[in-house]
C-alpha positions in Angstrom: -1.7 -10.9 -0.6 -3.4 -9.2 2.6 -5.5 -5.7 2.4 -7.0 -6.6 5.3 -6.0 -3.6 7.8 -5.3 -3.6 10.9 -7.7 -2.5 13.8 -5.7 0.4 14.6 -5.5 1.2 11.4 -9.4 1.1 11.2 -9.7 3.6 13.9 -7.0 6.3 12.3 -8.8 6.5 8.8 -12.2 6.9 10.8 -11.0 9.7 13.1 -8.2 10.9 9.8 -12.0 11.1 7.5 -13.4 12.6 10.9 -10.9 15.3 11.3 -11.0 15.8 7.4 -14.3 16.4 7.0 -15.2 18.6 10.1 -12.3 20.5 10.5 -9.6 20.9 7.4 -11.6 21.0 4.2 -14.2 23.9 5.8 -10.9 25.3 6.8 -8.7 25.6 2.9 -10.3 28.8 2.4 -9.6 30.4 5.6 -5.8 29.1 4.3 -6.3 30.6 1.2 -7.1 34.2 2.3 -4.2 34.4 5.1 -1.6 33.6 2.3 0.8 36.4 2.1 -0.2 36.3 -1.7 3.3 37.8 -2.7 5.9 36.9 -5.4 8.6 37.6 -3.4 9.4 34.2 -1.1 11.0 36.3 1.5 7.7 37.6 2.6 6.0 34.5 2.9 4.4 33.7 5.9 2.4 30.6 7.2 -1.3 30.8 7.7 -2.1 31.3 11.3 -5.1 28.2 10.6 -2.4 26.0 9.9 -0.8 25.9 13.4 -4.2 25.8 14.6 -5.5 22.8 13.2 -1.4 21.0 13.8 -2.2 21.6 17.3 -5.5 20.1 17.2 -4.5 17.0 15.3 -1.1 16.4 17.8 -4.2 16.5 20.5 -5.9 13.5 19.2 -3.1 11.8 18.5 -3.4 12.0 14.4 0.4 13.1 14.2 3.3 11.5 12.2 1.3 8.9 10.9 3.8 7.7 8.5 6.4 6.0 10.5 5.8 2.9 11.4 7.2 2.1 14.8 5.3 3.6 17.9 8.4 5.4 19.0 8.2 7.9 16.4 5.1 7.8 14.6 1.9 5.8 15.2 3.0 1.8 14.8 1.1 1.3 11.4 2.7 -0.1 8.5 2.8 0.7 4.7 -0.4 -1.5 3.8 -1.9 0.2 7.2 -0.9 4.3 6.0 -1.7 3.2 2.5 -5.6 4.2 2.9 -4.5 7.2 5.6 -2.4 9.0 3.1 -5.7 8.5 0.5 -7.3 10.4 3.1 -5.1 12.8 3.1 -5.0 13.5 -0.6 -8.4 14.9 -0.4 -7.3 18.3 0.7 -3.8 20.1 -0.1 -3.9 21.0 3.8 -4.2 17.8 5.2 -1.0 15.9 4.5 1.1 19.4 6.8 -2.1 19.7 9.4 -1.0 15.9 10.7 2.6 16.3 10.3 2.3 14.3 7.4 4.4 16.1 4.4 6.4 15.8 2.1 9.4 16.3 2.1 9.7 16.2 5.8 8.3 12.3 5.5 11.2 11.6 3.4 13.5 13.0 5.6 12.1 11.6 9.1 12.3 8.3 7.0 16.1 8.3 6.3 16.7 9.9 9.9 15.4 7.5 12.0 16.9 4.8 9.3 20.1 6.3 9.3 20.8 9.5 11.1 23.2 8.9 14.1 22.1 10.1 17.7 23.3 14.1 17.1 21.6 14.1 13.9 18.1 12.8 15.2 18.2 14.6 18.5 19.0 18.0 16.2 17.2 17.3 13.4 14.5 14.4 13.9 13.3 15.8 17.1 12.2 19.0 16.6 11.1 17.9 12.5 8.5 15.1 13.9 7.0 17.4 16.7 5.7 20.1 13.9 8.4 22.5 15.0 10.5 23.1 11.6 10.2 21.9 8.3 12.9 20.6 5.7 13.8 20.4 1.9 15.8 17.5 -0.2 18.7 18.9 -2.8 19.5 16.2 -5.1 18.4 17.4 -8.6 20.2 19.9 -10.9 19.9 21.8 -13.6 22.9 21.0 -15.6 22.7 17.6 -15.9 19.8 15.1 -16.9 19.0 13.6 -13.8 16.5 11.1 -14.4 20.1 9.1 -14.1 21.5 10.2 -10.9 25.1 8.9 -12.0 25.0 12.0 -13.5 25.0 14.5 -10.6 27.8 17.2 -10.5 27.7 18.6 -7.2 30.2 17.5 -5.1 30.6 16.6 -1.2 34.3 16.4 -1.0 35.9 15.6 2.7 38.6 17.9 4.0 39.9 17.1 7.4 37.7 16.7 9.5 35.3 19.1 7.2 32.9 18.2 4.5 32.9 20.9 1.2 29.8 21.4 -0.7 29.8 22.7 -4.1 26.8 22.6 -6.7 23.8 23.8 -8.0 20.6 22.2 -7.1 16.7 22.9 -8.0 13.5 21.5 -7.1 14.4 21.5 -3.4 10.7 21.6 -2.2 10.1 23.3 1.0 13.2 25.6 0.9 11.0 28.8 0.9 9.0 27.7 4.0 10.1 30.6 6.8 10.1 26.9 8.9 12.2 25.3 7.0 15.7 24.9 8.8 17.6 22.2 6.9 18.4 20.5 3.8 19.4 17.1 2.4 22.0 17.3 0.3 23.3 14.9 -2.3 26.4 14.8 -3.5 29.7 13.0 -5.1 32.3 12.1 -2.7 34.6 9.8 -4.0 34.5 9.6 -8.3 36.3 6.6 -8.5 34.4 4.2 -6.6 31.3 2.5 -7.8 28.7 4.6 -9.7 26.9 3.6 -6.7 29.3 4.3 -4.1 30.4 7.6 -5.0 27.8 10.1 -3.2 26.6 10.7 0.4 23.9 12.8 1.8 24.4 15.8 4.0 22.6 17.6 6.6 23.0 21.7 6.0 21.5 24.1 8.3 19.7 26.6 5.7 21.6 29.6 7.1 24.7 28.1 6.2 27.8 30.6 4.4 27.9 29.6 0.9 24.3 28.1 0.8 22.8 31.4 -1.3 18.7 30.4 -2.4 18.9 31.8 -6.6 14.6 31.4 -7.1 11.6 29.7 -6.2 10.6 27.9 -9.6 7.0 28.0 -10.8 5.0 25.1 -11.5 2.6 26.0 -14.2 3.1 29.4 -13.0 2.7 28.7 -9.2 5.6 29.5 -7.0 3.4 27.2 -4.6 3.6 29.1 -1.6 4.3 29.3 1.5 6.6 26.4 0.3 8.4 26.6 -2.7 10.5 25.0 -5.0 13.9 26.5 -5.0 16.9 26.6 -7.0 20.2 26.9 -4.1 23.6 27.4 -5.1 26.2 25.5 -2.6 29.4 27.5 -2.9 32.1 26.0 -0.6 29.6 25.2 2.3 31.9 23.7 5.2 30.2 21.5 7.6 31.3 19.1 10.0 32.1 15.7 8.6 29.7 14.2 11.1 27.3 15.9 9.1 27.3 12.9 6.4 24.4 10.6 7.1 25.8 7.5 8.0 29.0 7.7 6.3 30.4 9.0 3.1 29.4 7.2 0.5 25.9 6.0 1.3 23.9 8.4 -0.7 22.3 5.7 -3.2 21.6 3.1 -0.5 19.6 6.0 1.7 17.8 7.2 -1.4 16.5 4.3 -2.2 15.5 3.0 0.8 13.9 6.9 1.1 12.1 6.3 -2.2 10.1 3.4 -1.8 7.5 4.3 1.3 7.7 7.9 -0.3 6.2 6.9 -3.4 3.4 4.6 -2.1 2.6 8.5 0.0 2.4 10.0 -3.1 0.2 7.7 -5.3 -2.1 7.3 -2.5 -2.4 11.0 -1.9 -2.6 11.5 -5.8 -6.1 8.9 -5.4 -7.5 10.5 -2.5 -7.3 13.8 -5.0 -8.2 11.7 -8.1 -11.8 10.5 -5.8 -12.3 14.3 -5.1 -11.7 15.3 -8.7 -14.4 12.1 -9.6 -16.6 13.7 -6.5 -16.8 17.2 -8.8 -17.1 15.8 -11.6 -20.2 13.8 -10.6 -22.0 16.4 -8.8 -21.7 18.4 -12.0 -22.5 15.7 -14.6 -26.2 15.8 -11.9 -26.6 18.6 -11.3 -25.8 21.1 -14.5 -28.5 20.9 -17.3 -27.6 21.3 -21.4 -30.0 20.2 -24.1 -32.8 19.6 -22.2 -31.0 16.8 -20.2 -28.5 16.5 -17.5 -24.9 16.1 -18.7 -24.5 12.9 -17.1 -27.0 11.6 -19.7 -25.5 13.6 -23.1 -22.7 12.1 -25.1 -20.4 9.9 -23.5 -20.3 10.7 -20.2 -21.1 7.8 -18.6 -18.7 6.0 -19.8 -15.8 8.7 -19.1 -17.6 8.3 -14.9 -17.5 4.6 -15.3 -13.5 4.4 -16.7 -12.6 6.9 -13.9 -14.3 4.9 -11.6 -12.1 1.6 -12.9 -8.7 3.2 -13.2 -8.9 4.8 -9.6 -9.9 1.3 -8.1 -7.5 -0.7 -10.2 -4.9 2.5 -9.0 -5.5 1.7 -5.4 -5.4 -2.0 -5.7 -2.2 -2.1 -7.0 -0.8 0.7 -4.8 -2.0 -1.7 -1.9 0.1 -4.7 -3.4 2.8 -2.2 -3.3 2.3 -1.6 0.3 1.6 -4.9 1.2 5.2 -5.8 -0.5 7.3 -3.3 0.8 6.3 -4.7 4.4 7.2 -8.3 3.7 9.8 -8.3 1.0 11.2 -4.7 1.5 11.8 -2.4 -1.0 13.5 -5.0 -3.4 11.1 -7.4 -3.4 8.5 -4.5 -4.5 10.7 -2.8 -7.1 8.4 -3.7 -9.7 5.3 -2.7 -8.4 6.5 0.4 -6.9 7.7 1.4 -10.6 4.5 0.3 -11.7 2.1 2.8 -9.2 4.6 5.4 -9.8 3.6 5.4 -13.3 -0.3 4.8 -13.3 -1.3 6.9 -9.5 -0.1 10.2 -11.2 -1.8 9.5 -15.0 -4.9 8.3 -13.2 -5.3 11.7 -11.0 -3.8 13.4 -14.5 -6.9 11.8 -16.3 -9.4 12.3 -13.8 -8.9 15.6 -13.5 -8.8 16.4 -16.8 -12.5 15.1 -17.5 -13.7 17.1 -14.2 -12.5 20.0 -16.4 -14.4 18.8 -19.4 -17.4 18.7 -17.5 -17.5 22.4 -15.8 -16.7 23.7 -19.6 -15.2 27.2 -19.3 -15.5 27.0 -15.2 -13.2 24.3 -14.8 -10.2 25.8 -16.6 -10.8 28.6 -14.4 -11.3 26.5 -10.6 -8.5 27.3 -9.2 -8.6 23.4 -7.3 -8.6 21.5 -10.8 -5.7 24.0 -12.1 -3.8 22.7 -8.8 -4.8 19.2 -9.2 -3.8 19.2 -12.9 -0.3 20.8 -12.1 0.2 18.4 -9.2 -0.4 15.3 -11.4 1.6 16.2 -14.4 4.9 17.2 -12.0 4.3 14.0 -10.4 5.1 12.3 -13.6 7.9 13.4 -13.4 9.0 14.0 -9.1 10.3 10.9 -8.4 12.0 10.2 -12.0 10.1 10.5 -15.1 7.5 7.8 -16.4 10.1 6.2 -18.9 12.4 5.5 -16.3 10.3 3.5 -13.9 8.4 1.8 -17.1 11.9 1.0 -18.3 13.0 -1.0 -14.6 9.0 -2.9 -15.0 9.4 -3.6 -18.8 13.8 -4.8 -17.6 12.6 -7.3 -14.7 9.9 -8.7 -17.2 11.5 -9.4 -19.6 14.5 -10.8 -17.0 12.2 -13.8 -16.2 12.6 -15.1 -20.0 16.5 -14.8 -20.0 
């Protein structure tokens, strides 16, 4: 295996930490107090700073750092974005402020992969130069599905028309006033292969029949100016050429979407887990009980010392990831991909939680370790639930004895 980055790549995380650390962390309370602030997710707005810093970052050429050829994005691979989207994870801001975000990534991702020349010139275009946002429908409610087989709604051709019918929820971004389409997942054909049956759809947001039910809390966080929203699709009619590449392609796109996505996430989730360490350090110094510092009561040493390991042993193998998915694709990384899905989230989960420990009453009050702590647990379960992904490691182990 080869971390070794490349020199481009060197220069991007300098002038990413650069940008970071002079101009978006001083910045996330400036965000905080231009929030609308408002339960209601038709009133939410966008903090003005936002744009701001966007426009600053396009400037210097720290924009759409996630796809790796140089016509779209900035010609650095997985291992390359690996420490870039670590960066990143440091702030809640920073991910959006370089065109960098989920779920838009995602989306860009199968795009470029996939979309036809209509779809990238209406969609792609104006997503990659900061001036919409997106959202992904493929979960529901009725239906458990950490098995996708399962899904319900329905993308049923008619003519030269595509119907959608369903209920969806979790569709991240859909309360953003940007946000100006949707990915849509849904069963075509019934009696072809399980894995054969759906297709993916592009829907304008202000399509009749597409009728936004919620924005579902997370802990109790509606997470604006984003959202997570529950969208009913009642007999949405789109063109047919709306179908990314064909009906029928739904698994084979979200899989191929997956795989990047999920080294962005466990990345991000270790830049936050070496903030949360950051904290938690500073206060172990700093804060006095007993006639001693806290780092030197109990055992907190070795709680700094085991989040020190499982955040390095985290990023190693989130590199091997990386560094797989670029030479053997997304197949030859299955396991490992499983594997960081697993530990990146629990790491940050764990971290977090002893930061807590450490500012006693404070820390279940810090509003950044109560958004850390919701963001790790929901990542246990974003991209499939723990079980799942331990089940496809544990299933290709125990393959090489058979």
């Amino acid at each position: 295996m080869d971390f070794e980055h490349s020199e481009r790549a060197r220069i991007v995380m300098e002038q990413v930490e650069q940008f970071i650390s002079e101009r978006v962390l001083p910045n996330e309370e400036t965000y905080q107090d231009q929030l609308a602030h408002t339960d209601d997710w038709r009133e939410w707005r966008i903090p003005p700073i936002v744009e701001e810093l966007k426009a600053q970052a396009k400037g210097l050429g720290l924009w759409n750092l996630f796809l790796p050829d140089e016509e779209h994005g900035a010609g650095l691979d997985n291992r390359d974005y690996a420490p870039v989207a670590e960066l990143t994870g440091r702030s809640f801001l920073a991910p959006e402020v370089f065109n960098c975000a989920a779920p838009d990534t995602g989306n860009a991702e199968v795009l470029v992969q996939y979309g036809s020349d209509l779809q990238k010139e209406q969609w792609l275009v104006p997503l990659l130069d900061g001036e919409i946002r997106s959202g992904f429908s493929m979960t529901e409610p009725a239906v458990a599905s950490s098995d996708a087989t399962n899904m319900k709604a329905t993308a049923e051709l008619d003519g030269n028309e595509v119907v959608l019918n369903g209920q969806k929820w979790w569709t991240s971004g859909a309360g953003d006033p940007r946000c100006r389409f949707l990915i849509f997942m849904g069963v075509t054909d019934p009696d072809a292969d399980r894995h054969r049956r759906h297709s993916m759809v592009l829907v304008p947001i202000d399509s009749p029949g597409l009728k936004i039910l919620r924005m579902i809390p997370v802990f109790g966080h509606l997470g604006e100016p984003h959202g997570h929203a529950e969208i009913l699709f009642e007999n949405v009619r789109l063109p047919a050429d709306s179908i990314i590449a064909g009906p029928g392609r739904g698994f084979e796109i979200a899989q191929g979407r997956l795989g990047p996505g999920r080294i962005h996430h466990c990345m991000r989730a270790i830049g936050a887990a070496e903030r949360a360490l950051e904290r938690l350090c500073e206060r172990a110094m700093d804060r006095v009980a007993f006639g001693k510092p806290l780092v030197n009561l109990g055992g907190n040493r070795d709680v700094i010392a085991d989040c020190r390991m499982e955040i390095d042993q985290a990023r190693l193998l989130t590199w091997r990831a990386a560094w797989e998915l670029d030479t053997s694709g997304t197949m030859g990384a299955l396991v490992s991909i499983s594997a960081i899905k697993v530990v990146a989230p629990n790491v940050l989960q764990r971290v977090v939680d002893a930061a807590i420990q450490i500012h006693g009453g404070e820390g279940v009050a810090d509003p950044e370790f109560s958004r850390l702590m919701g963001t790790a647990r929901a990542l246990r379960l974003a991209d499939g639930p723990d079980e799942v992904h331990r089940a496809m490691v544990a299933r290709l182990e125990v393959g090489k004895y058979r």
